[in-house]
C-alpha positions in Angstrom: 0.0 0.0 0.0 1.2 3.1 -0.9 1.6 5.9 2.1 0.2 9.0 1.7 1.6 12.4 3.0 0.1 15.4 4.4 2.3 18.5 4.6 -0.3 20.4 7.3 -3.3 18.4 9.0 -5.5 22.0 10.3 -8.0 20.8 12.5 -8.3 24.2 14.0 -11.9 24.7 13.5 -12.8 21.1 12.3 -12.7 19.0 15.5 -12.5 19.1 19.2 -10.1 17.3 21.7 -12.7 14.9 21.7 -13.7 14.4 18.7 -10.4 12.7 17.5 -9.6 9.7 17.2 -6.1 9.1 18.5 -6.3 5.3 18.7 -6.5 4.8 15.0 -3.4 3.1 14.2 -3.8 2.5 10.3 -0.7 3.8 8.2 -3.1 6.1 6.0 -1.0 9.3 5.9 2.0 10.9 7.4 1.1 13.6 9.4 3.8 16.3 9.2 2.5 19.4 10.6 -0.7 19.5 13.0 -2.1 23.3 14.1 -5.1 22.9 17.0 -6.1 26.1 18.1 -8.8 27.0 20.7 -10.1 23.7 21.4 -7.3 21.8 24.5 -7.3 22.1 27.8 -5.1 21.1 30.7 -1.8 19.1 29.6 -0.6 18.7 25.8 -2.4 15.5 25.1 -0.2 12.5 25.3 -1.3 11.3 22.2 0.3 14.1 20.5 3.6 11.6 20.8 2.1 9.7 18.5 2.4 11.4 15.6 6.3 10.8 15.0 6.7 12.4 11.6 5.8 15.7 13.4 7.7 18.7 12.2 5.3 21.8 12.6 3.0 21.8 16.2 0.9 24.8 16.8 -0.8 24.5 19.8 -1.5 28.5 19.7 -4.2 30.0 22.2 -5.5 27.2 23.9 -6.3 26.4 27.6 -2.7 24.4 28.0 -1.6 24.6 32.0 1.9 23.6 33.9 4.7 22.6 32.3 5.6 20.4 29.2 5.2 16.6 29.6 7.8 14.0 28.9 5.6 12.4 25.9 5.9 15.8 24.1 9.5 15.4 23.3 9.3 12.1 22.1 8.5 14.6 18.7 12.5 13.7 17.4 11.5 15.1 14.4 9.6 18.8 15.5 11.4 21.9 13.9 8.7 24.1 15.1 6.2 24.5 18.2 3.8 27.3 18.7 2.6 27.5 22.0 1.9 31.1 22.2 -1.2 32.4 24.0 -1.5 29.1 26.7 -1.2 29.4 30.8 2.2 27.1 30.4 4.2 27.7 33.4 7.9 25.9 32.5 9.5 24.7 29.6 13.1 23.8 31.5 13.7 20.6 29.3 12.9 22.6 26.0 16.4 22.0 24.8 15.4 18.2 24.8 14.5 19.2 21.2 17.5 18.6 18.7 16.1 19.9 15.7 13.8 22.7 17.2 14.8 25.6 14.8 11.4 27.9 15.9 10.1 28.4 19.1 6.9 30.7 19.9 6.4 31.0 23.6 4.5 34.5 24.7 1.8 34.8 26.3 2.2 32.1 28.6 2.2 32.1 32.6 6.8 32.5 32.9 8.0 33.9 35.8 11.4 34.3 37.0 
């Protein structure tokens, strides 16, 4: 079968948190870029690490609390990650990200 490739899978407007289906495990396209805006809440979904062809995450003005979680930088392959306009509060292990090349982090809850 041949694989299929998506540069940019937008489901800003499209679908909700839970309205995806994350256990779908069928080889149907390569999802390189993902942008969910204004629909999570809480912690970066661990399904997120999923997707392992992930260059381009825009999580952009969500709900998204605390710090990163471990799964998130299972992304080896992420060159950019919008997380603008969130309530994160640390992103210490952000250099965990070889081949992060652009970072948008403002509007977020940093102190220090």
């Amino acid at each position: 079968d041949e694989v299929q490739c998506e540069d940019k899978m937008d489901l800003m407007y499209e679908y909700g948190q839970d309205d995806i289906d994350w256990t779908d495990d069928t080889p149907q396209r390569i999802v390189t870029g993902l942008t969910l805006r204004q629909r999570l809440g809480g912690q970066i979904p661990e399904e997120l690490s999923l997707l392992s062809f992930l260059q381009y995450l825009d999580l952009e003005n969500n709900k998204l609390v605390g710090s990163l979680p471990s799964h998130i930088y299972e992304l080896h392959k992420l060159n950019t990650l919008i997380l603008s306009q969130n309530q994160l509060s640390n992103v210490d292990d952000i250099g965990e990200f070889k081949h992060l090349e652009h970072l948008s982090l403002s509007m977020n809850n940093f102190k220090g």
